[in-house]
PyMOL Python script that loads the backbone (N, CA, C, O; Angstrom):
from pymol import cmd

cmd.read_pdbstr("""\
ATOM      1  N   UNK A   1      93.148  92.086 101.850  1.00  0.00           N
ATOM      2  CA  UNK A   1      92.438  92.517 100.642  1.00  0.00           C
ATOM      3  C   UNK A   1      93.114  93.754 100.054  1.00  0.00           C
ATOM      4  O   UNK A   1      92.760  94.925 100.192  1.00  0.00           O
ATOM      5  N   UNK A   2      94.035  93.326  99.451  1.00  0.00           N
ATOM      6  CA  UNK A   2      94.645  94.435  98.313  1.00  0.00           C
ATOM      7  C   UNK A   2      94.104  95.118  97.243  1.00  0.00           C
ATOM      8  O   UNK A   2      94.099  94.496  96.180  1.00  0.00           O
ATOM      9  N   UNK A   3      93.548  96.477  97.244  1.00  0.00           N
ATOM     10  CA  UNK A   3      92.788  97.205  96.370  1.00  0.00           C
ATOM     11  C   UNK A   3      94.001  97.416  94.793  1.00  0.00           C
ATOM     12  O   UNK A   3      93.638  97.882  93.713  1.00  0.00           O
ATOM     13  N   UNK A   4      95.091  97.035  95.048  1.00  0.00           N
ATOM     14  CA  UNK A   4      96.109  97.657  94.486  1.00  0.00           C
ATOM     15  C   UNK A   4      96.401  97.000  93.544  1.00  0.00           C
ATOM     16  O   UNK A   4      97.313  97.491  92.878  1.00  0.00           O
ATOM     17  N   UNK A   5      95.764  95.506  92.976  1.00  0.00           N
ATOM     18  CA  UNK A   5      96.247  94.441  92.540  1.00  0.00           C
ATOM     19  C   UNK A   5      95.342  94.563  91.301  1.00  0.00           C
ATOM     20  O   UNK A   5      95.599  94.146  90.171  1.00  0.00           O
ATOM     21  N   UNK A   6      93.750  95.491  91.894  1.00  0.00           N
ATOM     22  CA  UNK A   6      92.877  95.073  90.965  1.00  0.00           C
ATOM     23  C   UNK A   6      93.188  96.353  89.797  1.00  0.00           C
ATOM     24  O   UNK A   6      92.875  96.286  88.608  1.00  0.00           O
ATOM     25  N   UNK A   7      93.812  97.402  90.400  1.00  0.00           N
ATOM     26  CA  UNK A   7      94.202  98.588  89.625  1.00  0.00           C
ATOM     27  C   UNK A   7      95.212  98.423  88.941  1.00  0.00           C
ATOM     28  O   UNK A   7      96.141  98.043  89.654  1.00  0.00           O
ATOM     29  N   UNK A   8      95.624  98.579  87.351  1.00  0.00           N
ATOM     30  CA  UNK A   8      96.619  98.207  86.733  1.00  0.00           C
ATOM     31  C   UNK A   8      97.782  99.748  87.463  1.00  0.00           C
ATOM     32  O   UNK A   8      97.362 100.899  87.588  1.00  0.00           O
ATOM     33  N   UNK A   9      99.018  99.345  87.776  1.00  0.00           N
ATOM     34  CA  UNK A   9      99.780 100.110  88.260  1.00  0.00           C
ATOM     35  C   UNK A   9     101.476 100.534  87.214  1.00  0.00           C
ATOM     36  O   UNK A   9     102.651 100.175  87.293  1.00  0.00           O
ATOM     37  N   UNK A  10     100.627 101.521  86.259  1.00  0.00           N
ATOM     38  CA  UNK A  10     101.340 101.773  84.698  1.00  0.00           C
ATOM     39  C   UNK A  10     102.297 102.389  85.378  1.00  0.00           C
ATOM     40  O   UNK A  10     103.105 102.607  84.474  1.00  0.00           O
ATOM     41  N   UNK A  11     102.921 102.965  86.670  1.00  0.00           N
ATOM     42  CA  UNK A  11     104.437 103.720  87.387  1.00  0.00           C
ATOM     43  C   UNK A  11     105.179 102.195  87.294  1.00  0.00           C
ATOM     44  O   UNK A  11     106.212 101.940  86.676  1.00  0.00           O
ATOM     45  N   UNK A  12     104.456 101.380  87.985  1.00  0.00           N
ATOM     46  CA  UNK A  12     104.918 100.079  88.417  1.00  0.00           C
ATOM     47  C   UNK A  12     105.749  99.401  87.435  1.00  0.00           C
ATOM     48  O   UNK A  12     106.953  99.150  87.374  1.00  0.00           O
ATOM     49  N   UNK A  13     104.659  99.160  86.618  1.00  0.00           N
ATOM     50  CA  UNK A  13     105.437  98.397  85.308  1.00  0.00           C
ATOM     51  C   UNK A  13     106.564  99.206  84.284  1.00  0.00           C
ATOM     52  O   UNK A  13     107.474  98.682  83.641  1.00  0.00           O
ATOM     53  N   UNK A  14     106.324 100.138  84.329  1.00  0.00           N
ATOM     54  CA  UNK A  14     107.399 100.971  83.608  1.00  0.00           C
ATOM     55  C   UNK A  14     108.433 100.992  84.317  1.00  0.00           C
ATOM     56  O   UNK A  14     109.488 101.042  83.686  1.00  0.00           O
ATOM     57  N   UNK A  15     108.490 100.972  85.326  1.00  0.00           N
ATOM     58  CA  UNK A  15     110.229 101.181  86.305  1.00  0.00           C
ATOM     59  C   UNK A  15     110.692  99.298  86.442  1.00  0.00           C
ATOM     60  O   UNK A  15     111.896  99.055  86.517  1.00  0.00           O
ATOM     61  N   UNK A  16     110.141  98.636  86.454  1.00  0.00           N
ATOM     62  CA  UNK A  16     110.071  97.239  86.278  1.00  0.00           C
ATOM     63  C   UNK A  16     110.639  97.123  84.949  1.00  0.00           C
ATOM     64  O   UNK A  16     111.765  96.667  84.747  1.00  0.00           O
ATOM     65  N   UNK A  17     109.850  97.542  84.041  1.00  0.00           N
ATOM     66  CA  UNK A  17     110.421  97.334  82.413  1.00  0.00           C
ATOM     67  C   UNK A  17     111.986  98.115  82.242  1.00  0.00           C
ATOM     68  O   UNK A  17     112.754  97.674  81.388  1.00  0.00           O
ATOM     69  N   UNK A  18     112.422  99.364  83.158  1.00  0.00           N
ATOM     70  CA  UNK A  18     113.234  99.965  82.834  1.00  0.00           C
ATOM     71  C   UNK A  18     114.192  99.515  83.487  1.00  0.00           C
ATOM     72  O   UNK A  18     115.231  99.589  82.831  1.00  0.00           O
ATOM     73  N   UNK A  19     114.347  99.004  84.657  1.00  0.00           N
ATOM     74  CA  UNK A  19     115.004  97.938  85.500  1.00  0.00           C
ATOM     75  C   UNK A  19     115.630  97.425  84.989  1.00  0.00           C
ATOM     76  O   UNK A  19     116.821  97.727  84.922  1.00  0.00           O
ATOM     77  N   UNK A  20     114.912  96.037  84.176  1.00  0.00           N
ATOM     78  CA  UNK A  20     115.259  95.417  83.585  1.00  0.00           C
ATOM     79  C   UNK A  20     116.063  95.373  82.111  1.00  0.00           C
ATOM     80  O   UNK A  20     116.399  94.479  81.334  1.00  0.00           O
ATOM     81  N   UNK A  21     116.167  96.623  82.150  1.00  0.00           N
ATOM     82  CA  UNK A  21     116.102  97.246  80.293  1.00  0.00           C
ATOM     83  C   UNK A  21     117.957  97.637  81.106  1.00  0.00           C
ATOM     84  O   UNK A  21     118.978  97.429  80.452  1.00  0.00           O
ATOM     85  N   UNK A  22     117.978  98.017  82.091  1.00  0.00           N
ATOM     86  CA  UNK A  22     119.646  98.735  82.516  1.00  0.00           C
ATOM     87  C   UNK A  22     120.178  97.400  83.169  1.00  0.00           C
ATOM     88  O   UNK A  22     121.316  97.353  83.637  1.00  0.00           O
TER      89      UNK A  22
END
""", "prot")
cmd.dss("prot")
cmd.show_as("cartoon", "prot")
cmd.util.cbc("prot")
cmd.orient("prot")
């Protein structure tokens, strides 16, 4: 039971988006 999944994780997606962006 992952508490972490239900919390949107805005560090997460931004280094994901920037990842992908380089």
């Amino acid at each position: 039971m992952n508490h972490k999944e239900q919390r949107p994780n805005d560090i997460g997606i931004a280094f994901y988006l920037f990842k992908i962006c380089i």
